[in-house]
VEXKE-594290 format. One record per residue (C-alpha): x, y, z; chain; residue number from 1. Coordinates in nm, 2 decimals. Layout:
+--------+--------+--------+-------+-----+
|      u |      v |      w | chain |   n |
+--------+--------+--------+-------+-----+
|      X |      Y |      Z |     A | NUM |
...
+--------+--------+--------+-------+-----+
# end
This chain:
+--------+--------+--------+-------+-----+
|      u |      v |      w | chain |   n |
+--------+--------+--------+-------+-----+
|  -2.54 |  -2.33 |  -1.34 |     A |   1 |
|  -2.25 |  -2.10 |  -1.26 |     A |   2 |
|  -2.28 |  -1.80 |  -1.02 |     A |   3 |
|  -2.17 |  -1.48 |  -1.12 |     A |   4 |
|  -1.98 |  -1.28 |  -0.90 |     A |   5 |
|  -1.87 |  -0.90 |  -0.88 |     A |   6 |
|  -1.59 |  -0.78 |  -0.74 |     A |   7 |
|  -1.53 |  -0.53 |  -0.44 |     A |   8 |
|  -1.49 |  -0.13 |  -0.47 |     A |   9 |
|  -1.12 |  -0.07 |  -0.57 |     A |  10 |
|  -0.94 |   0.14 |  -0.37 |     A |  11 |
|  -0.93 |   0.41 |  -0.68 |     A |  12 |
|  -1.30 |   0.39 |  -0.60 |     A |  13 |
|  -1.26 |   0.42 |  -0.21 |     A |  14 |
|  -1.04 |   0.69 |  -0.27 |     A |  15 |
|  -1.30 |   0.86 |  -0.52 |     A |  16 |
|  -1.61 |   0.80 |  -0.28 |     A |  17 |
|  -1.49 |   0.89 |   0.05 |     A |  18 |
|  -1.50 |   1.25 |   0.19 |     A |  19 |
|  -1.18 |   1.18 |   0.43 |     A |  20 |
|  -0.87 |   1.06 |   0.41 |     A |  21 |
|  -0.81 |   0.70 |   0.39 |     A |  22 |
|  -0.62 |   0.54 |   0.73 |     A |  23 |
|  -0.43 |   0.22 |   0.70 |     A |  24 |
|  -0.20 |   0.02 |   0.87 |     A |  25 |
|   0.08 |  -0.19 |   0.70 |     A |  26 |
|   0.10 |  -0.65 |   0.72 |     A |  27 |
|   0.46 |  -0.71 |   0.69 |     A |  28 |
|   0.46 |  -1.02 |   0.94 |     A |  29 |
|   0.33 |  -1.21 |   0.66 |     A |  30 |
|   0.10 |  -1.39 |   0.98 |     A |  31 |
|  -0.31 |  -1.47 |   0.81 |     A |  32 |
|  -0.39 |  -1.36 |   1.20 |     A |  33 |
|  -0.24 |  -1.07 |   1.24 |     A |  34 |
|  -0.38 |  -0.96 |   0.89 |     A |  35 |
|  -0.73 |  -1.08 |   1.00 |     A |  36 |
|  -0.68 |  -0.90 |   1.32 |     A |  37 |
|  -0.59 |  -0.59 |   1.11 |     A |  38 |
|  -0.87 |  -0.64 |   0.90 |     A |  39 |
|  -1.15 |  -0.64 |   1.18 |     A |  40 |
|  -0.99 |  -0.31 |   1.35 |     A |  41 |
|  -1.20 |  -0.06 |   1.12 |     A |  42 |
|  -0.92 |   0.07 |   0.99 |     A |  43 |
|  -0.96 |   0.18 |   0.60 |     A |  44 |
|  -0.73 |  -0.01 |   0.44 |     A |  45 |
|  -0.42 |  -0.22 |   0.52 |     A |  46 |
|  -0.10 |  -0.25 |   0.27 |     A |  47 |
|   0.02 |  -0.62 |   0.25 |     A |  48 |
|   0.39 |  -0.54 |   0.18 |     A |  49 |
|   0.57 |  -0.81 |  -0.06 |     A |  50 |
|   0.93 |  -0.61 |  -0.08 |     A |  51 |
|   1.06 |  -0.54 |   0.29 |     A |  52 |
|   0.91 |  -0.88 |   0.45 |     A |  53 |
|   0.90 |  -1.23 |   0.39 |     A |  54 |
|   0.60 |  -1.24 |   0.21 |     A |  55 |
|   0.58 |  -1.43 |  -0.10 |     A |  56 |
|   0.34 |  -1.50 |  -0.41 |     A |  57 |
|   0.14 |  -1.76 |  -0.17 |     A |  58 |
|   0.13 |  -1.60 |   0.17 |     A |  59 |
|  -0.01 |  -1.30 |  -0.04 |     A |  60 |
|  -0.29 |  -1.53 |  -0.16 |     A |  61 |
|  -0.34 |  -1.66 |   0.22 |     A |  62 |
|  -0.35 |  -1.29 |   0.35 |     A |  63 |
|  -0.55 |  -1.16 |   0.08 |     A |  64 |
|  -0.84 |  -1.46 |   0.20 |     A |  65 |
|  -0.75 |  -1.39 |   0.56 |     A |  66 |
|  -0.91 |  -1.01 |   0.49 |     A |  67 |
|  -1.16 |  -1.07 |   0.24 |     A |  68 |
|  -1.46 |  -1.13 |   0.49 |     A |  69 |
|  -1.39 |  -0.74 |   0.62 |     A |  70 |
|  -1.48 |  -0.39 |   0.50 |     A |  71 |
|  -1.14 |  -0.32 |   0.45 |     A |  72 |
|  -0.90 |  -0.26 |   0.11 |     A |  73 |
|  -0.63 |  -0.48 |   0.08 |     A |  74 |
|  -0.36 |  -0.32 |  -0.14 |     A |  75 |
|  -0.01 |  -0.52 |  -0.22 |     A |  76 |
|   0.29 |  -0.38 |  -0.32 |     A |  77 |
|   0.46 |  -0.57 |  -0.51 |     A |  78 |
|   0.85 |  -0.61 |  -0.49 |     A |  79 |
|   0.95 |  -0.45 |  -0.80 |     A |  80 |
|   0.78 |  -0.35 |  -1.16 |     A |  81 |
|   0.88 |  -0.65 |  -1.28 |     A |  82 |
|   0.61 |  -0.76 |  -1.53 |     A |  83 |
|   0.63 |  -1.16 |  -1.39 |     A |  84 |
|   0.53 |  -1.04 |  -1.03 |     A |  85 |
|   0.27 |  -0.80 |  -1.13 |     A |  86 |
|   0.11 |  -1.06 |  -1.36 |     A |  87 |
|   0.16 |  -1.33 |  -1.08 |     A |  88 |
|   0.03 |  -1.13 |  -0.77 |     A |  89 |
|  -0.30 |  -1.00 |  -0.96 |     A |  90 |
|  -0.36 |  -1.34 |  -1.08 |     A |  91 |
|  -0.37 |  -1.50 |  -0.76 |     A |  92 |
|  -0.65 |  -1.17 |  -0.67 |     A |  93 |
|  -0.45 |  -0.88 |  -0.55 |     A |  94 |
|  -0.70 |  -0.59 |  -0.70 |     A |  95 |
|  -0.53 |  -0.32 |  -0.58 |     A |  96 |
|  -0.16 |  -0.27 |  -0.62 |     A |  97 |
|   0.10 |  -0.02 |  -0.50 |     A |  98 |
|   0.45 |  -0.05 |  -0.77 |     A |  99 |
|   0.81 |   0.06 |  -0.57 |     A | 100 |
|   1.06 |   0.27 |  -0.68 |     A | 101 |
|   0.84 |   0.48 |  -1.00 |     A | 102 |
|   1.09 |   0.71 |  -1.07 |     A | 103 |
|   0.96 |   0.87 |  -1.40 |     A | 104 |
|   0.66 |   0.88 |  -1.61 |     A | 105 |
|   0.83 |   0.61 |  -1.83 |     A | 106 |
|   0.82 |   0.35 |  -1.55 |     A | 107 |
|   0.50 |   0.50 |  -1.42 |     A | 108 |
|   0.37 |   0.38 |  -1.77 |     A | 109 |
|   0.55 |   0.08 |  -1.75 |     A | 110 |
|   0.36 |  -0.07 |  -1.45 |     A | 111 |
|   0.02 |   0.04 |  -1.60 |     A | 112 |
|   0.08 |  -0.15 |  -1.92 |     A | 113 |
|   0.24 |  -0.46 |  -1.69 |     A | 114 |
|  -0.16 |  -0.44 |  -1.48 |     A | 115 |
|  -0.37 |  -0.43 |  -1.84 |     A | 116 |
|  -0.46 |  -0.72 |  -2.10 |     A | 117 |
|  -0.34 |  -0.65 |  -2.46 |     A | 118 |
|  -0.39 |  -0.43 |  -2.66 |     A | 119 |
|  -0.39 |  -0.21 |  -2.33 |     A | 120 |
|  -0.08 |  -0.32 |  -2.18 |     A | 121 |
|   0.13 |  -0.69 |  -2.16 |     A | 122 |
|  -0.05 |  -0.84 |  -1.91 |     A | 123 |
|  -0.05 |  -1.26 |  -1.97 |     A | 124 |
|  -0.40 |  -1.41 |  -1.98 |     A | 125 |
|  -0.45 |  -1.65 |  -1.75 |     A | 126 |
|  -0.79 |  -1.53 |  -1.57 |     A | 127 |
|  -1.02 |  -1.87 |  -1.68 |     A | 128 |
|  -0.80 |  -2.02 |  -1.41 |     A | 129 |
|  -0.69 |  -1.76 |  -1.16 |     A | 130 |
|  -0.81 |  -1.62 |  -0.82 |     A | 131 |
|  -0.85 |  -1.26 |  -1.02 |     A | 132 |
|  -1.14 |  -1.32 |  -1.22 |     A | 133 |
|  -1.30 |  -1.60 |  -0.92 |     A | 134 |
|  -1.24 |  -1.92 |  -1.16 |     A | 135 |
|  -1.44 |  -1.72 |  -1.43 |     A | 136 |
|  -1.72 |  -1.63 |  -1.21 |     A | 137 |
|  -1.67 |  -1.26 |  -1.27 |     A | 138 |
|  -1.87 |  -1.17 |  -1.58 |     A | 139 |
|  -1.65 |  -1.02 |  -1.89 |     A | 140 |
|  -1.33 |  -1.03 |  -1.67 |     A | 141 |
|  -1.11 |  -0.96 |  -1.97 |     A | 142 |
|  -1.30 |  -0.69 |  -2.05 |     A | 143 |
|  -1.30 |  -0.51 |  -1.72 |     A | 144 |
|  -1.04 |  -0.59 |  -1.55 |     A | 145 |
|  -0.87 |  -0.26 |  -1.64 |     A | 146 |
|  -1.17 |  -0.11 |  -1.45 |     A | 147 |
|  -1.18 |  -0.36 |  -1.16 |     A | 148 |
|  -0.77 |  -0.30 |  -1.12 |     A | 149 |
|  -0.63 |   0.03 |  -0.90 |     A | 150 |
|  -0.30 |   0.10 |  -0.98 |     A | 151 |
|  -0.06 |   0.33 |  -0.72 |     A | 152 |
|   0.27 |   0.46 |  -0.78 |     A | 153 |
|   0.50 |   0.50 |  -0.53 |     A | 154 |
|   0.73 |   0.81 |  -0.50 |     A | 155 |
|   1.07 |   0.78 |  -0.30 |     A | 156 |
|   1.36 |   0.97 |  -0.43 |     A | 157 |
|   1.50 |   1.29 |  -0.51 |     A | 158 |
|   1.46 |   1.24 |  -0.88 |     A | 159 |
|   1.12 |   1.09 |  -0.84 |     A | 160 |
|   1.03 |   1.42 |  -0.67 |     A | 161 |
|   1.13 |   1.61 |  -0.93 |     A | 162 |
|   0.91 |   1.42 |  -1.17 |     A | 163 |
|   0.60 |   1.39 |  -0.97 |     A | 164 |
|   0.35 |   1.57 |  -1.17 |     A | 165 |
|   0.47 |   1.37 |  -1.48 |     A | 166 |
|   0.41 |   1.05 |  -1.31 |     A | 167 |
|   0.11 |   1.16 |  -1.19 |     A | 168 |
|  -0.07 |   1.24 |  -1.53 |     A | 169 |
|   0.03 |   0.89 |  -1.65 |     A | 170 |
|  -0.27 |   0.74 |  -1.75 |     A | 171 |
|  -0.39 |   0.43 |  -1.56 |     A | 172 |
|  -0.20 |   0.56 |  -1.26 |     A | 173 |
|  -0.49 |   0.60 |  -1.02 |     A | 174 |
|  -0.30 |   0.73 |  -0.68 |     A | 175 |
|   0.06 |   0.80 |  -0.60 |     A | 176 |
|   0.22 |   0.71 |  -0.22 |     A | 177 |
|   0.52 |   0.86 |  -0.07 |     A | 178 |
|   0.75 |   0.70 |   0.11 |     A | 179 |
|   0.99 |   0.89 |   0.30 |     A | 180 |
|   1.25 |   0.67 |   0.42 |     A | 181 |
|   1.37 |   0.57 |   0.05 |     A | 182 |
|   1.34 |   0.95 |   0.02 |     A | 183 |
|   1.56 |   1.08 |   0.28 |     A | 184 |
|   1.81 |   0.80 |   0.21 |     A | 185 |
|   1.83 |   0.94 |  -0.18 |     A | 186 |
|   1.85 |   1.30 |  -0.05 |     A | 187 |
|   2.17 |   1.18 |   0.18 |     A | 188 |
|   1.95 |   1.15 |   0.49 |     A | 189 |
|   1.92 |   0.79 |   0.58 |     A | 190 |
|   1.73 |   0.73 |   0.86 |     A | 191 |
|   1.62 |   1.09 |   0.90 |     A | 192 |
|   1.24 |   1.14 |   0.74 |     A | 193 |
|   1.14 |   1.38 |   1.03 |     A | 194 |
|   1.40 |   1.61 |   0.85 |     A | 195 |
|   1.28 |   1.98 |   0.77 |     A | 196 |
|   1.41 |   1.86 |   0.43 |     A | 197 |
|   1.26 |   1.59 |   0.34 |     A | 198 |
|   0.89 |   1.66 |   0.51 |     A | 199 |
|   0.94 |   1.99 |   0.29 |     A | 200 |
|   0.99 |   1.76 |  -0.02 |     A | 201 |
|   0.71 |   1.53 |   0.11 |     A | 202 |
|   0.47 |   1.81 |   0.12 |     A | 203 |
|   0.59 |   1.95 |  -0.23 |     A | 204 |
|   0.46 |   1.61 |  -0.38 |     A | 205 |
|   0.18 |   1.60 |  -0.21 |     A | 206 |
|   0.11 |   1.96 |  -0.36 |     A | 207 |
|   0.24 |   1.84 |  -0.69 |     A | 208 |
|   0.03 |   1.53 |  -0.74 |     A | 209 |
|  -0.29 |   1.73 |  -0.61 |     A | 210 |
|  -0.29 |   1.97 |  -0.84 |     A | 211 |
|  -0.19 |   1.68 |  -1.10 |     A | 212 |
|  -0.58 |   1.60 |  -0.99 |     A | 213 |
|  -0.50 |   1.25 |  -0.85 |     A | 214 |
|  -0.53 |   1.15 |  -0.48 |     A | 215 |
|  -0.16 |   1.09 |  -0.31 |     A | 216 |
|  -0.12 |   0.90 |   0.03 |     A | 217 |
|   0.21 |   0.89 |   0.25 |     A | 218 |
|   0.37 |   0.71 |   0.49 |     A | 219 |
|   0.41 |   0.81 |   0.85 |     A | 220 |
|   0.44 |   0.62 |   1.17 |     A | 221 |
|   0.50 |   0.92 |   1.42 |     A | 222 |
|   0.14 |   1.10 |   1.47 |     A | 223 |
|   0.21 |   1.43 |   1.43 |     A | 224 |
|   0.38 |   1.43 |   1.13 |     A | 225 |
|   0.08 |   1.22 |   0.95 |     A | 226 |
|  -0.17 |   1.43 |   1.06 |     A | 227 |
|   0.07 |   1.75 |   0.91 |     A | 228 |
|   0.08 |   1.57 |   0.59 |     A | 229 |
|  -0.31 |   1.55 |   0.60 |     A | 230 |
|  -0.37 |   1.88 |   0.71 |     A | 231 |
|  -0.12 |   1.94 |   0.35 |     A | 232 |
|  -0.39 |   1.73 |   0.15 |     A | 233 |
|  -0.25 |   1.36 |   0.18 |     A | 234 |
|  -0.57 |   1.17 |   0.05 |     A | 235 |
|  -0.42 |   0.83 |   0.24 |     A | 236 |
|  -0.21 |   0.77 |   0.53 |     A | 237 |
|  -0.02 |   0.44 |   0.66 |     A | 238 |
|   0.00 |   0.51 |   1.01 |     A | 239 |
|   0.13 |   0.16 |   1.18 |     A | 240 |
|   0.25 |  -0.14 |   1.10 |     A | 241 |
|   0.12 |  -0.54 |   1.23 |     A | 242 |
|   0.52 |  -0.60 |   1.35 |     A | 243 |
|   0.54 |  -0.18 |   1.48 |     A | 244 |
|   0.22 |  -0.27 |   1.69 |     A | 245 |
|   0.36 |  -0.58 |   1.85 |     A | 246 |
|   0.72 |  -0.47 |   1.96 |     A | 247 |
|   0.62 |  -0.13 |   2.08 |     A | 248 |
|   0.35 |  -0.30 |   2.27 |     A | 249 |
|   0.54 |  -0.60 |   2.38 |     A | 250 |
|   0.78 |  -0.32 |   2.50 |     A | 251 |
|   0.59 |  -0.12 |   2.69 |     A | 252 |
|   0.48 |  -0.43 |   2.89 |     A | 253 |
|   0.86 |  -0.54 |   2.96 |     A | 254 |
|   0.91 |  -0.17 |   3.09 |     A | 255 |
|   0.62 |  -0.20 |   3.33 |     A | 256 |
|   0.62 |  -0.51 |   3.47 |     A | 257 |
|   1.00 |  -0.57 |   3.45 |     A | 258 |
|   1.04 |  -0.26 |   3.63 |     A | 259 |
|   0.80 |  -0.32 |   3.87 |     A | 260 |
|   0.89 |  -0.66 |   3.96 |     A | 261 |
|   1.32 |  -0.49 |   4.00 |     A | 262 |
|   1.12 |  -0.24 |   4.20 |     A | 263 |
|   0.99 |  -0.47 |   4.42 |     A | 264 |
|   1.31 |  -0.67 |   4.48 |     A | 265 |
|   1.46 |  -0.34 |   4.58 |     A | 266 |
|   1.22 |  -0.30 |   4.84 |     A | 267 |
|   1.27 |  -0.67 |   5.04 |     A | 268 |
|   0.96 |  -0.78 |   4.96 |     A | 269 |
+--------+--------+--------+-------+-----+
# end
């Protein structure tokens, strides 16, 4: 006899449940260890990235099993809106999924409809065989899977901005994420997201998609900038990254002991 199996909390639900904001770190290494290391940190939740890194359709399926065993939310974000790569990545069990480059409610609707079976959305059915519904071990997976899936929307330009609270209040958009470096390179500040500017814009969003009543989550590596954005009502933070971890650390170690050792030479001994 068949088991019947039931999925874990979506990060809509995390996001709904919890009474703090959400901390996460970024897998862009594409490495099942460093994601498992990741996973076993406590962090929240980690963002496996499939459009700035090598990762592909199957090293998101071996990441994805890397971190199930650990209380954390895996989100992907997929490299485009592209229908093929939203159908593809879900199917092989991404539950939670972040969409690039939503730059109005149009597109913002666009991705929903590309995450949902018909007549909800376009979504190809192909669950009976798929990772997404466990081999059809997840009871009424057609059915639900517009309740098991969290969609977020991710906000990086100028004009994107401007239509926040529109993309927002698309239904079946369950969070919207910044991301200021696409943002300051659309405002003609490339390179430059600590700029009063662009932080202003970031917390305008983050005003924006509040009062739009869903929970919005931002980018940002230097500490006290994340915790401003908090303190401004980010819901969800990404605050590191598996390949940011490495070479800073790696780093600091190369100026200790490299400096000791050229020290040391210095000194005849």
């Amino acid at each position: 006899m068949p088991i019947h199996l039931e999925p874990a909390p979506s990060f809509r639900d995390r996001l709904v449940a919890t009474e703090r904001p959400l901390v996460g770190a970024w897998i862009c290494s594409g490495s099942p260890i460093a994601a498992e290391i990741v996973a076993g940190s406590g962090l929240d939740w980690t963002l496996i990235d499939g459009e700035h890194s090598p990762i592909g359709l199957e090293s998101t399926l071996a990441l994805l099993q890397a971190v199930a065993p650990y209380p954390i939310t895996p989100v992907v974000r997929v490299p485009s809106a592209d229908p093929t790569w939203i159908k593809q990545v879900l199917d092989v069990g991404a539950q939670n999924l972040l969409v690039p480059m939503v730059n109005s409610a149009a597109d913002a609707a666009a991705a929903v409809a590309a995450t949902r079976y018909p007549p909800r959305g376009i979504r190809g059915v192909g669950s009976a065989l798929a990772r997404a519904g466990q081999f059809n071990r997840i009871e009424d997976y057609l059915q639900r899977a517009h309740e098991i899936t969290s969609l977020t929307v991710q906000i990086e330009t100028d004009a994107a901005v401007q239509n926040a609270r529109a993309i927002a209040e698309v239904d079946g958009v369950d969070a919207v994420f910044i991301g200021p470096s696409d943002l300051a390179a659309s405002m003609g500040l490339l390179g430059q997201q600590e700029h009063p500017d662009v932080i202003a814009a970031v917390e305008h969003t983050i005003a924006t998609v509040r009062d739009a009543g869903k929970p919005v989550g931002v980018n940002a590596f230097a500490p006290a900038t994340a915790r401003r954005y908090l303190d401004a009502g980010a819901s969800f933070v990404l605050v590191a990254a598996d390949v940011s971890i490495l070479a800073r650390a790696t780093e600091k170690l190369a100026a200790e002991w490299i400096a000791d050792a050229d020290t040391t030479q210095r000194a005849g001994y």
